[in-house]
N, C-alpha and C positions, 0 to 999 in steps of 0.2 A: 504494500500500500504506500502511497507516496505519500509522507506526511504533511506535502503543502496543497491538497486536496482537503480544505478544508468547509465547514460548512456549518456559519455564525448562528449561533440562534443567544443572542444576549437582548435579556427582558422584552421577549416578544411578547404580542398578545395570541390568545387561542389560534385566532388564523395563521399568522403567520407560523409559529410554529411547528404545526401540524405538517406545512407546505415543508417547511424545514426538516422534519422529522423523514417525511416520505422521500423527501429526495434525500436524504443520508442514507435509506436502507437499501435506496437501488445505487448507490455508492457503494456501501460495501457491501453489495450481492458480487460486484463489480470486480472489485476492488482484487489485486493481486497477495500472493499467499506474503504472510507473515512470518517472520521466523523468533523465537522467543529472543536473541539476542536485538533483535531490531524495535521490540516494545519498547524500548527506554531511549527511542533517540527522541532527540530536540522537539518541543511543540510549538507551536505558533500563536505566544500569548496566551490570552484566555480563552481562543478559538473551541469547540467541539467540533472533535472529527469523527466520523464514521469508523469502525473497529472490525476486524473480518478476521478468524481465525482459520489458518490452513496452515498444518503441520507437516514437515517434511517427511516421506518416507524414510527417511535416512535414522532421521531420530526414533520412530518408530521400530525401526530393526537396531537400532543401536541399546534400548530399551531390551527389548526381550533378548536380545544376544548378552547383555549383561543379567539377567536376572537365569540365562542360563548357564554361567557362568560362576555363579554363585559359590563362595564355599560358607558349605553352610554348618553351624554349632554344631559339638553333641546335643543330643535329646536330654532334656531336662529329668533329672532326677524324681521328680513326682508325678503323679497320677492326673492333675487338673493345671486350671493354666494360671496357680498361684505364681511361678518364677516367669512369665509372660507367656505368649504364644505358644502354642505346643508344637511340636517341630514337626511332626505328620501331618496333622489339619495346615497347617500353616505353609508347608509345602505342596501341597492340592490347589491351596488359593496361587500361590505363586505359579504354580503351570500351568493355573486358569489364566490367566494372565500373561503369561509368555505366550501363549496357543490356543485360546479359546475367544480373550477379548476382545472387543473392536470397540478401539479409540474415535472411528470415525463417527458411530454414532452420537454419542453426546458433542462432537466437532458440530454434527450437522446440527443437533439440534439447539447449540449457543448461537451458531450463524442463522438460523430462522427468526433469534431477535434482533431486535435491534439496542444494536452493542457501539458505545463510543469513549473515546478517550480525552478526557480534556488535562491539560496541566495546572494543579493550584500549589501553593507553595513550595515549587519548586518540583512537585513529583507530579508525574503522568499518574492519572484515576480511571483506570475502567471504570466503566459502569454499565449496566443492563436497562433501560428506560421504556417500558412499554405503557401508552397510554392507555382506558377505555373510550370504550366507544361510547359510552353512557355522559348524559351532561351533569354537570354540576359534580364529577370525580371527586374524592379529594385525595390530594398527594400523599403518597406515604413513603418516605426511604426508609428499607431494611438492610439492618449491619449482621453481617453471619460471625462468624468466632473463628479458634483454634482450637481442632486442627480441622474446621469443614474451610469453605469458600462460599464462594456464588451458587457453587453443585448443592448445596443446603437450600435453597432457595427456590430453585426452577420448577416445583413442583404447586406453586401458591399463587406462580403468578397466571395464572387463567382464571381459578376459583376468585381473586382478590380483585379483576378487570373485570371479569364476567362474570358478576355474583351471578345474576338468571339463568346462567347455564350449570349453578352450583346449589340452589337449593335459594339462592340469596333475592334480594330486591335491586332495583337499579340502584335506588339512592344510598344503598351498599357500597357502591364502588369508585374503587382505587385505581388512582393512576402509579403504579410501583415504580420506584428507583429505588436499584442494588448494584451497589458500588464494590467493586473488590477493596480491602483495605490496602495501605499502602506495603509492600514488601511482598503481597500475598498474592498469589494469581496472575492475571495480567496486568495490575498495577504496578508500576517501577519500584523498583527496589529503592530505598531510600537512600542518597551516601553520604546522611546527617544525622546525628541523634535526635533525642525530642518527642518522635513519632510515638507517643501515646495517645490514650482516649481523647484527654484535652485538644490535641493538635488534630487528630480528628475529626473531633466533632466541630471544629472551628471551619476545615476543609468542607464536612459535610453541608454548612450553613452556605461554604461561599457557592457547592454544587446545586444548591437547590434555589440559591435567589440567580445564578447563570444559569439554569430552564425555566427561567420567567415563574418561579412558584412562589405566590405572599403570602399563603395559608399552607400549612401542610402539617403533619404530624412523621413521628419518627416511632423506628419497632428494631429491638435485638435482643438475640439471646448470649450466652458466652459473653467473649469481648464483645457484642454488639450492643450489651446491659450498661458497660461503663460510659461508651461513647455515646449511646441516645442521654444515658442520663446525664452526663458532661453537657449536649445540649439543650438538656432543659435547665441546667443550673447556668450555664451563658446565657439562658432566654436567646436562643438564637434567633435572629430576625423571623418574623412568622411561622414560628412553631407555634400550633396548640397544646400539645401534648404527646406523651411517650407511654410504649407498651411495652414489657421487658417482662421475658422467662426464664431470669435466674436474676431478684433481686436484690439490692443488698440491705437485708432488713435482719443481720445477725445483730444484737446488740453489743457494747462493750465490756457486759461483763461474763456474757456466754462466750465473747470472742476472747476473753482472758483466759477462762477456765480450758476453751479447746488448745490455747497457746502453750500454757503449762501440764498439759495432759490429766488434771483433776476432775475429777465428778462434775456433774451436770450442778450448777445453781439448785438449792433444796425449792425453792422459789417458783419454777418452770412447771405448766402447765405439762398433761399429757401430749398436745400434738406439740410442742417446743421441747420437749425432751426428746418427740419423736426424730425430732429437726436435729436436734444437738449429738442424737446418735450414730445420725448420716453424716453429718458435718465431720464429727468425731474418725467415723470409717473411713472419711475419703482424706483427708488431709495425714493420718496415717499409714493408710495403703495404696492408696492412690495419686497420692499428689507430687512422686519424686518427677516426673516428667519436668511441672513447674519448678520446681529446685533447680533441675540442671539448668533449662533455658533461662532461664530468671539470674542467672551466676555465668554459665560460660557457654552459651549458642555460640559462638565461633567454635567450639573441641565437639560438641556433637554434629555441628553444622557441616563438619567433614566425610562423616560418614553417612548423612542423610544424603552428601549432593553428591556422594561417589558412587551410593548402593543403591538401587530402587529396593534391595528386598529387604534393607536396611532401614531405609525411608517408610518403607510400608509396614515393618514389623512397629517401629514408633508411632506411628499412628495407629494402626491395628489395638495396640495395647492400652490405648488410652481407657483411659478410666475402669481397668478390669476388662478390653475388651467389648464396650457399651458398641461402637459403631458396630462391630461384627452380629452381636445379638440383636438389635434394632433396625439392622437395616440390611437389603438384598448386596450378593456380592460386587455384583458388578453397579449397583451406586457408590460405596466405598471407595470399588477402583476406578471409576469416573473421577472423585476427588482427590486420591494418589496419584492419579496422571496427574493432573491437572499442575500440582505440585514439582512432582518428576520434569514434566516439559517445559514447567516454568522456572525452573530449578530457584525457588523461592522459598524450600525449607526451611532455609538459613534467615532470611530475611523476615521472614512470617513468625520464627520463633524467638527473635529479638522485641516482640514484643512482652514478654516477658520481663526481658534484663528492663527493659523501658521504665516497668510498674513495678519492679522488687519491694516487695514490704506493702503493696498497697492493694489488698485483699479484694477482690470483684465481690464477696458477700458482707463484708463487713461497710457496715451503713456510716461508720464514722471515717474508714478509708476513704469513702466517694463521696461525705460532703451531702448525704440525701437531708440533711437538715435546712440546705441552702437552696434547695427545690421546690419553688414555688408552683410552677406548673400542674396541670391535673397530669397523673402518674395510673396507667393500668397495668393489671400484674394477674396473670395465668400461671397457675400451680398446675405444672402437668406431674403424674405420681412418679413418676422413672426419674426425676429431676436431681443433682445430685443434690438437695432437700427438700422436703417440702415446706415452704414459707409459713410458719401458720400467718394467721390473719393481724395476732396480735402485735406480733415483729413489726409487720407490714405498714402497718399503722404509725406505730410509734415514729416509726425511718421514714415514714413518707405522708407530709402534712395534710396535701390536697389528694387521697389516694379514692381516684374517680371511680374503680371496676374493680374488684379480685373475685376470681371465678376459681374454683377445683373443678379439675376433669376427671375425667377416668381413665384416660389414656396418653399413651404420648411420653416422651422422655427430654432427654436433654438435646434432643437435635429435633425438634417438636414440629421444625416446617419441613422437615425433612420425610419425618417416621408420620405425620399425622398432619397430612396438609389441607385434608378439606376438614377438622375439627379446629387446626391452624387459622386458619382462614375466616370461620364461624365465629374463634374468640376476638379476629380482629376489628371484624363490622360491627361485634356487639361491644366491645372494649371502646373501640372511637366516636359509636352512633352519637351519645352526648358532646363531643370535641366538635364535630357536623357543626352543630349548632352555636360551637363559639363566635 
């Protein structure tokens, strides 16, 4: 793609935009193949440009020629996958993958949207931009986490532009932006420090007043929780409101008690103990991932961007495992590609050292005191806890919506998109109306 092909749309109105939108997508229907080393060159201002992914065969057989190539661990000394992935199962998945997957599919189906890049502080932003067809839309940008991407995401955005084709009403619907974050996907790799929630969320504010949006609301799960709520605590320019599926509503004295490994508060309700003994589980057996990246992503960053079955055992293993149980194979390995080809493990796990010490569930970490904004919050039950309502409350003043579900986990638009999608309309239906 030639990067001075480009194609303005700064504070349009409806029409013109639209005109703008439509002639970017037959640009990059157009557009020549891209190579993952050519995503970071130069952009042109504050321009938005058309985005078109085509992967080279090359990289492709360079991929599975290394994961066949592999040498691979002894077999772990236990019975389940307490010491991580088990080396049989785990090697099944990696053959599926050298020989069974195709990359081209989720290629074809990122280039069926419309996908563009613009540069704000310094870094290129993909981003995913699909309007509805329905009037009176209201904008919504979603922030996915680590270790998913955009592939967390593409499952919501029909049900969220076309509620009537989802069970929903017009005045339902969303006009979606999904933005890769920075380091992550087809976003530039950063080559400045800084890039946390805060700097995000300040990018995300300039991305959505650059597609002419004055109203809009924001949604993340993961790191997508710190960065919506970063801007609702900047009040960023025509935000109404934020939804967020993992939020931080630990208090400071349960977050002391899990810091020095003591008993639960005598004080805590039954579903807050509930909460405190997840809480408890995961930052004990679960949370070394975030120690390493959090201290030294450059020493693991080497062998994520030398191994794919390296890169894939790390992600595979997160949280006990959770993507592999929640979610089909080859969605997974849509997301390890995605990684792989954009060789951005490294990058994408710097967000970590970024935020060391500043806890994504703890409410006094992110500042939810300084959140004026209405705040919606969905308890999905697989979450690594479940919020009770009282937390919720106390960490968040104006707390517009909290719903329990019955299903769904910690990658919730991913495992459970049209109940995703349901909590959205009903979570923002009151914001409509600010």
């Amino acid at each position: 793609m030639n990067p001075s092909r480009t194609v303005k749309v700064m504070n349009p109105d409806r029409r013109q935009f639209l005109r703008a939108t439509t002639a970017s997508i037959a640009v990059t229907t157009a557009a020549a193949s891209l190579l993952p080393s050519q995503l970071f060159a130069a952009s042109a201002g504050d321009a938005i440009r058309p985005f078109h992914v085509s992967i080279p065969e090359s990289q492709l057989a360079d991929l599975r020629r290394r994961i066949a190539e592999t040498r691979w661990p002894d077999q772990e000394t236990v019975n389940d996958g307490s010491q991580g992935p088990q080396l049989a199962k785990f090697q099944e998945v990696m053959r599926h993958w050298s020989t069974g997957y195709d990359w081209r599919k989720v290629e074809a189906r990122l280039n069926a949207l419309p996908m563009f890049l613009t540069e704000i502080d310094g870094a290129d932003i993909h981003f995913i931009h699909v309007r509805s067809k329905h009037e009176n839309a209201l904008p919504l940008i979603v922030t996915h986490g680590w270790p998913g991407s955009i592939i967390e995401q593409l499952k919501i955005i029909d049900p969220l532009t076309n509620p009537t084709a989802h069970g929903g009403s017009a005045s339902d619907a969303f006009h979606v932006v999904i933005p890769s974050m920075p380091g992550f996907g087809f976003s530039s790799r950063p080559k400045d420090k800084g890039w946390g929630p805060d700097r995000i969320a300040r990018a995300w504010a300039e991305l959505m007043k650059r597609l002419g949006y004055t109203r809009y609301v924001a949604q993340g799960g993961d790191w997508g929780s710190p960065v919506s709520s970063a801007m609702a605590r900047q009040q960023s320019a025509g935000l109404l409101g934020i939804h967020i599926n993992l939020p931080a509503t630990v208090p400071t004295d349960v977050a002391m008690a899990l810091a020095g490994g003591g008993p639960a508060p005598a004080e805590l309700s039954e579903k807050e103990r509930a909460a405190f003994a997840s809480l408890d589980t995961f930052f004990k057996k679960y949370m070394a991932y975030g120690a390493i990246m959090g201290t030294r992503p450059q020493a693991i960053g080497y062998g994520l961007a030398d191994s794919p079955v390296g890169l894939a055992a790390w992600i595979f293993d997160y949280n006990n495992g959770e993507l592999a149980r929640r979610l089909n194979r080859d969605d997974v390995l849509d997301n390890i590609t995605l990684y792989w080809l954009t060789n951005t493990a490294t990058s994408a796990a710097r967000i970590y050292w970024e935020t060391a010490g500043q806890s994504i569930v703890l409410a006094s970490a992110q500042r939810t005191s300084e959140i004026s904004l209405p705040v919606a919050i969905t308890v999905f039950p697989g979450e690594v806890y479940r919020t009770p309502e009282t937390w919720a409350r106390r960490a968040y003043r104006n707390l517009a919506y909290f719903n329990e579900v019955d299903k769904g986990g910690h990658f919730a638009a991913w495992e459970q998109p049209e109940l995703f999608s349901q909590e959205m309309r009903a979570a923002f239906r009151s914001m409509r109306q600010s």
